[in-house]
N, C-alpha and C positions, 0 to 999 in steps of 0.2 A: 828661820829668820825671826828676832825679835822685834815687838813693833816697839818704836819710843817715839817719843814728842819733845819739838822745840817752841820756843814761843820767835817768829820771826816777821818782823817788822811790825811789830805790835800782836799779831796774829800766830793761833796754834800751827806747827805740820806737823805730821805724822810719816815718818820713814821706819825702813826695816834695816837693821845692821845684822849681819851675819859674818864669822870668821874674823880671821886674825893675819895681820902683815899689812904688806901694802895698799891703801884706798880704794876704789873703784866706787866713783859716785854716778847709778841710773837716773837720768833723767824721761820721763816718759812724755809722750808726743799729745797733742790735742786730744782730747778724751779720754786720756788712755789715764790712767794711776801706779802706786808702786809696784803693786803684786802682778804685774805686766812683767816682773823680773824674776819673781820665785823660785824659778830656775837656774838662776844664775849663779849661784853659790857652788853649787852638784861642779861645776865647771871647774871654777874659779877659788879652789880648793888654796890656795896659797895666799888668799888677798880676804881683805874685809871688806864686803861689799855691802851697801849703804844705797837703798833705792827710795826716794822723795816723794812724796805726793806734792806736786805745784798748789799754792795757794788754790782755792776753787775746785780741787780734784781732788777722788777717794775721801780720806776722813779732813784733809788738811780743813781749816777755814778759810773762806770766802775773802776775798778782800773787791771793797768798792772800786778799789784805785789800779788793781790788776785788771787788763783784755785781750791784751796783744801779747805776743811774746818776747817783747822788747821790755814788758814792765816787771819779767822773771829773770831776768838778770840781778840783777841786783839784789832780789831778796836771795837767791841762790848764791849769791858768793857773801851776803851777812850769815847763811846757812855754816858756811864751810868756815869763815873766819872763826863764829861763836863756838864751832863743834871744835877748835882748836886743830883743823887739819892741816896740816904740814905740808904735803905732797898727794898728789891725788891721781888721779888717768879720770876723766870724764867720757863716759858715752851716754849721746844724746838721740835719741828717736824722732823722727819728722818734725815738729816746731822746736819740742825740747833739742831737737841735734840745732837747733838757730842757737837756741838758750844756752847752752852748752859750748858755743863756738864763740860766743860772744862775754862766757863767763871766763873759756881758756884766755882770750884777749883780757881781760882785767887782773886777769889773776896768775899772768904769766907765769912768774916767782914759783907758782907752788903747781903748777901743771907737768906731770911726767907724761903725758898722753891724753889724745884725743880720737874719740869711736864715734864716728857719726856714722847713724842707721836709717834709710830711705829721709834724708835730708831734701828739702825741695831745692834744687840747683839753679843757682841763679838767684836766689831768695835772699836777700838783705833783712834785716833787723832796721 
């Protein structure tokens, strides 16, 4: 995986892109960061997989105004707009599978799929 950087909502991320074809954007859970995914390419041999550091987590910067995981939406679908992605499949890990399911809901249009992994059930945004 290659690490790159955006600048979103004012502030740096830092993700890894690997391969070629169709999307696959990791989103990672409370704590956790991109390279929670490094594996996933070995797999995912047919897709370009694209794993995020949330603002505050791994190298990304901090933002004052992110805490919840309701305030990662949104920088996550300026992510995928500015990155020019077209069609995507999201899978989300425990708060990121909130962030994730809430970015599929605004970003209908360009969602081919949704992976949520130990998501808390019952848990709203």
């Amino acid at each position: 995986m290659g690490t790159e950087h955006a600048i979103v909502h004012g502030l740096r991320v830092t993700y890894e892109v690997d391969g070629q074809g169709p999307v696959v954007l990791f989103i990672h859970g409370w704590a956790g960061y991109r390279l929670q995914w490094k594996e996933a390419p070995k797999f995912l041999t047919s897709f370009k997989v694209i794993a995020l550091d949330l603002h505050g987590f791994g190298d990304s910067e901090e933002s004052s105004h992110i805490s919840i995981p309701e305030d990662y939406v949104e920088p996550v679908c300026e992510f995928v707009r500015d990155l020019n992605i077209d069609r995507l499949i999201l899978v989300g890990h425990s708060a990121g599978g909130l962030v994730a399911a809430n970015v599929a809901l605004r970003l209908a249009d360009k969602v081919n799929g949704l992976v949520l992994v130990e998501v808390p059930v019952g848990k709203e945004l």
